[in-house]
Backbone as a ProteinNet text record, in pm:
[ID]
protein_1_A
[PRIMARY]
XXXXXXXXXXXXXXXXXXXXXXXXXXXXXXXXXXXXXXXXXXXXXXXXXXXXXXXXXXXXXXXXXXXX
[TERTIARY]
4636.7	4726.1	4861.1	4906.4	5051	5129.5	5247.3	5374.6	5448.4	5441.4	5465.9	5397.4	5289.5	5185.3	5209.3	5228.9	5217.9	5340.5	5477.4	5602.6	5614.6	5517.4	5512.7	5434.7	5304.3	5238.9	5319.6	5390.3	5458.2	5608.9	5666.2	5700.6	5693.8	5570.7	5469.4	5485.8	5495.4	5437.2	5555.9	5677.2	5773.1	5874.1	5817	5824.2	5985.8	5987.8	6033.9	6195.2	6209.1	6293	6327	6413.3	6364.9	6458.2	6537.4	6628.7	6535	6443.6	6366	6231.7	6201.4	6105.8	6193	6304.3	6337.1	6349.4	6402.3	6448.2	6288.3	6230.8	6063.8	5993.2	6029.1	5940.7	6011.3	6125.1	6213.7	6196.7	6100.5	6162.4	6021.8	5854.9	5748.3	5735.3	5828.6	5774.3	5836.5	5960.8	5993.4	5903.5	5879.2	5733.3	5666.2	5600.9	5458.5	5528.3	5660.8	5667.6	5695.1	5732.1	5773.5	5604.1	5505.9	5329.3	5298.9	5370.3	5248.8	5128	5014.1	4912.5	4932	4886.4	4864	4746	4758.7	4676.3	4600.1	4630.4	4531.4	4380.3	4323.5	4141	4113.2	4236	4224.1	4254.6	4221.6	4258	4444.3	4518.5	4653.4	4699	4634	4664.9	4729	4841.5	4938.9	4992.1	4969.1	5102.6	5238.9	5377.6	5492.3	5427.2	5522	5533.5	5583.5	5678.1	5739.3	5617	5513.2	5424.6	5308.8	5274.5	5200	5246.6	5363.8	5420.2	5422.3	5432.6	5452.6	5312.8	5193.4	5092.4	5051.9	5069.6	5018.5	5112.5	5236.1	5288.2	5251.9	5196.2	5110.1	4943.8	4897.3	4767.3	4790.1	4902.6	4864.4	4880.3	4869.4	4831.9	4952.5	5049.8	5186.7	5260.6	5306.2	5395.6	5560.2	5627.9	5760.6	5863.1	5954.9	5966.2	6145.7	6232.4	6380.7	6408.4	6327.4	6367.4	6338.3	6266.4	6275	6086.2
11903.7	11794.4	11852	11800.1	11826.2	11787.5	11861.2	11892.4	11743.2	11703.9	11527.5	11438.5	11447.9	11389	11369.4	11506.3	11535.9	11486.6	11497.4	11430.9	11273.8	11207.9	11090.6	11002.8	11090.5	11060.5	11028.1	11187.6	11244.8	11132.5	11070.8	10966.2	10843.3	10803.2	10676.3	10716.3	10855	10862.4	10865.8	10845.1	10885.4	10731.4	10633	10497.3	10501.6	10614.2	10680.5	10719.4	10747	10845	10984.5	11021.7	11124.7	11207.1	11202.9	11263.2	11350.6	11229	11261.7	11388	11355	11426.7	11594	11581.8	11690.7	11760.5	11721.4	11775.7	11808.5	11700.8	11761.2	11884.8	11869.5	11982.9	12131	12104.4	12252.3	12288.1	12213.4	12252.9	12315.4	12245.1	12324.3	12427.2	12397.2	12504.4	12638.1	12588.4	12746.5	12761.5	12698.2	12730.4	12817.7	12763.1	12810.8	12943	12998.2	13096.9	13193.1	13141.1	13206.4	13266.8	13187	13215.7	13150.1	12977.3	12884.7	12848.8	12787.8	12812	12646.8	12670.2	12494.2	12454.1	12319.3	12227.8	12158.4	12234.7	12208.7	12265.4	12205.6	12327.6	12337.8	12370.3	12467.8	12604.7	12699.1	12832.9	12790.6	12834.7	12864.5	12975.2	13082	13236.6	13214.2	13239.1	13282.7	13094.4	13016.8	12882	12898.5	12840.5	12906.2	12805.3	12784	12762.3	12619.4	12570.9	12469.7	12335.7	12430.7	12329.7	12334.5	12420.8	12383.7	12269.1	12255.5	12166.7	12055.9	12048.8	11906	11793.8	11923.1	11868	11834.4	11906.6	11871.1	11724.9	11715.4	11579.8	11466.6	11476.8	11405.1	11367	11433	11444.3	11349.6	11306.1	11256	11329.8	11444.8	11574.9	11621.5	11638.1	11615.2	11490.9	11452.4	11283.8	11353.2	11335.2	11342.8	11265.5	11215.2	11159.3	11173.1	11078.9	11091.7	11170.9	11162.8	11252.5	11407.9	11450.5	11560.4	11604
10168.7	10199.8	10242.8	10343	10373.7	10261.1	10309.6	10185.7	10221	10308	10352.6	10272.3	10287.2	10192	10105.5	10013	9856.8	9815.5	9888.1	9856.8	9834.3	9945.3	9942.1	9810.9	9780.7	9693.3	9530.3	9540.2	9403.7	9372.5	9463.3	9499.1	9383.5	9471.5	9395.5	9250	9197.7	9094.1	9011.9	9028.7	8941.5	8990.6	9093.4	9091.8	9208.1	9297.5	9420.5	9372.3	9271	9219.2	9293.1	9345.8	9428.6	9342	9225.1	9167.5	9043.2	8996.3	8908.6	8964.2	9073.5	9121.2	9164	9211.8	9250.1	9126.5	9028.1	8864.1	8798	8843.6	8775.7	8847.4	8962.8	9042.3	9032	8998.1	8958.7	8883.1	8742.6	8578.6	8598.2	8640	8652.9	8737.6	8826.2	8930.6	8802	8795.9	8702.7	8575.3	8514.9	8392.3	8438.7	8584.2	8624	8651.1	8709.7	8736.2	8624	8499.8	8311.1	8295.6	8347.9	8297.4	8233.5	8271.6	8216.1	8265.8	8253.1	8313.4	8408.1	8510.1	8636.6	8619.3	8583.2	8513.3	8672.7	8778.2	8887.8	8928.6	8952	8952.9	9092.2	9164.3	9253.1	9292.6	9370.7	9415.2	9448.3	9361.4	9375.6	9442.8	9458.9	9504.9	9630.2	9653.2	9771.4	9813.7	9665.9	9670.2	9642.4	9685.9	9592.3	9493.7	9383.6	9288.7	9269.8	9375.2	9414.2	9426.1	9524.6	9593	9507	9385.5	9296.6	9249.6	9174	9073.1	9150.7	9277.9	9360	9337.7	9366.7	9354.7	9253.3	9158.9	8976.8	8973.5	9005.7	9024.5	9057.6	9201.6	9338.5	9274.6	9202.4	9150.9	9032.3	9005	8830.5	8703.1	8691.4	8634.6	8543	8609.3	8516.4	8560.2	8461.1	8440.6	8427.1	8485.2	8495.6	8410.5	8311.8	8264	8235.3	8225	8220.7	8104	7966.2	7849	7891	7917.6	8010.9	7988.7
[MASK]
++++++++++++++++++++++++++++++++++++++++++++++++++++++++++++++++++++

């Protein structure tokens, strides 16, 4: 899926917050980069990190939330 796509989707999912989504996709993307494991069941090898977390977003997969 395009990174258009997945923005639009990830969107929907945080009810088009784009403050919340940018703050969510920064806090996983940096996890995933500390060595937490991505709760996606796809081949990640050569994703940044950014566009993992977008998708785990976009997918449902992680819930974003104002308490943090």
């Amino acid at each position: 899926m395009r990174t258009e796509e997945l923005t639009a989707k990830a969107l929907e999912n945080v009810n088009f917050d784009k403050y919340l989504l940018a703050n969510a996709v920064g806090k996983r993307a940096e996890a995933i980069a500390n060595g937490e494991a991505t709760v996606l069941e796809i081949d990640i090898t050569g994703m940044k990190y950014t566009d993992v977390a977008l998708q785990e977003i976009a997918e449902g997969k992680i819930i974003p939330s104002i308490d943090g």
